[in-house]
Structure formats: structure tokens, C-alpha cells
C-alpha positions as CSV (number, residue, x, y, z in Angstrom):
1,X,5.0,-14.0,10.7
2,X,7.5,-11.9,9.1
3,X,7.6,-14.2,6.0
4,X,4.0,-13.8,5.3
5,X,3.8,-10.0,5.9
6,X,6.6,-9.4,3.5
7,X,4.8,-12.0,1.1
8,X,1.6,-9.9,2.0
9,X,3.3,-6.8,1.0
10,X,4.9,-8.0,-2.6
11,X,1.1,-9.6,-3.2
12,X,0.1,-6.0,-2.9
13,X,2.8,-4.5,-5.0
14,X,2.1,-6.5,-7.7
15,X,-1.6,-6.2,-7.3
16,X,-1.0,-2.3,-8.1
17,X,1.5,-3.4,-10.6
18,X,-1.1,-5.5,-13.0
19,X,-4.4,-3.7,-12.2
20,X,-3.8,0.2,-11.9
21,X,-0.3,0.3,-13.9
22,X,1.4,2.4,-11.5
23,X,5.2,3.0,-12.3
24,X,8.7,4.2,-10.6
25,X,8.0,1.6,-8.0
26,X,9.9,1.5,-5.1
27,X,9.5,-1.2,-2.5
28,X,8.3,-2.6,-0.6
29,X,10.7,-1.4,2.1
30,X,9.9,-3.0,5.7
31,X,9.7,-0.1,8.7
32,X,10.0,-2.8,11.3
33,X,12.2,-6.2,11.3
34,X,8.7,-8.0,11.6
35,X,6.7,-6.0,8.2
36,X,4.4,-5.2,10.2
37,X,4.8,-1.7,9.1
38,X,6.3,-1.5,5.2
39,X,6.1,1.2,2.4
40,X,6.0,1.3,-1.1
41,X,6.7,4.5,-3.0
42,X,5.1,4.8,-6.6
43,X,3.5,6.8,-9.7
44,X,-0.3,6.4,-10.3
45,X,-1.5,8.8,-13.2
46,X,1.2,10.8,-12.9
47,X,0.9,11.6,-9.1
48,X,3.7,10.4,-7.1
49,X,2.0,8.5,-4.1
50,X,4.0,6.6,-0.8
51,X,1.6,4.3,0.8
52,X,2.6,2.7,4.3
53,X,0.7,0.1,5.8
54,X,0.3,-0.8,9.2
55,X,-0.7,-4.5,10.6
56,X,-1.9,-4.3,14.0
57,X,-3.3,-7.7,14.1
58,X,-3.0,-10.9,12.4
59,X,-5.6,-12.8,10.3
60,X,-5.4,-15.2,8.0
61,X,-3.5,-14.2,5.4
62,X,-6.5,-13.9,2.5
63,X,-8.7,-11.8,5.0
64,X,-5.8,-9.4,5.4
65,X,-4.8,-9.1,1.5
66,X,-8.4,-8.8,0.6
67,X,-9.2,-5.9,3.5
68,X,-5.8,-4.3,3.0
69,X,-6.1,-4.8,-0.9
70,X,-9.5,-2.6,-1.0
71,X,-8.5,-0.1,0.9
72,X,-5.6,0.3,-1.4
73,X,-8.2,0.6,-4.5
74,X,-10.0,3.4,-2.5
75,X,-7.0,5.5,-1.8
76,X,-6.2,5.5,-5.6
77,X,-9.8,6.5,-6.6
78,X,-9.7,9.3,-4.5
79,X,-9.4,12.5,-6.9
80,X,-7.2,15.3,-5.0
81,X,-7.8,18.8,-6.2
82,X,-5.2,21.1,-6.6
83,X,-2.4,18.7,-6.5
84,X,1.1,20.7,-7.4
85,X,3.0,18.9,-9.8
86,X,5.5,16.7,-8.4
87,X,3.4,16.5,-4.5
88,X,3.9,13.5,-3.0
89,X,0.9,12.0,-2.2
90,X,1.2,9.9,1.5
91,X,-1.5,7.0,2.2
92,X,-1.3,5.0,5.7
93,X,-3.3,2.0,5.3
94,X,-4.2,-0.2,8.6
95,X,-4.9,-3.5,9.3
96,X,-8.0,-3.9,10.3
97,X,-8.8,-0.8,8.8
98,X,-10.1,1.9,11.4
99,X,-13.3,3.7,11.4
């Protein structure tokens, strides 16, 4: 299972990589021998964000990518107000996602 996480977690990488450009990448870095927790640290629009995701159950692989995958999208679309320059921004994503 560790094999596919990791591959999971580079799928996502360069997901952010060709569709929202993000730069100073940084990962992904596994939390846990199995990936089941990982993080990636990165620059989207000039905010520095570190997302770390969480799989707390195992799917097929294209269920998980696609669910973790959106959630991803809707962390970047969220518009923070007040951000001081140089915040780090800190996104857990789960898998399944909760609420």
C-alpha cells in the first residue's frame, strides 16, 4: 500500500504542478513509513501554503486521487483575508474527506 500512496501523493503534486502553477515545491515528504500521512510545502499566488494529507482508509486508487484531488482545488480557491506577507498557509486534507 505504501507504493501506491506515495504514487498517490506525486499524482497530486504534479496535478498542482500543471494546473494551478504553484512553485518552491517541496515534497512530498511521507509523515508515516506507510504515506498514509505526507506533506507537501509550496507557493500558490504568492502565498506560501503546506498541505498534509491524511488517508484513513483505502479505496481504489482513482476514487481516492479524484476525492483527495478536489479537495485540494477547494483549499486553493479559498481567498484568506488579511494574509501577512510571508504566512504560511496549513491545509490538512483527509481521506474520505470529513463533514
Amino acid at each position: 500500500m505504501a507504493d501506491e500512496l506515495s504514487t498517490l501523493a506525486l499524482d497530486l503534486k504534479n496535478f498542482l504542478v500543471k494546473y494551478h502553477r504553484i512553485t518552491d515545491i517541496h515534497g512530498p515528504t511521507p509523515l508515516s513509513a506507510d504515506w498514509r500521512n505526507w506533506e507537501i510545502y509550496f507557493t500558490h499566488r504568492g502565498l506560501k501554503r503546506h498541505n498534509i494529507y491524511h488517508v484513513q482508509r483505502q479505496d481504489p486508487i482513482a476514487t481516492m486521487y479524484q476525492a483527495m484531488r478536489a479537495d485540494t482545488n477547494g483549499e486553493l480557491l479559498v481567498r484568506i483575508p488579511n494574509v501577512q506577507q510571508n504566512a504560511l498557509l496549513e491545509n490538512e486534507i483527509y481521506y474520505p474527506p470529513h463533514g
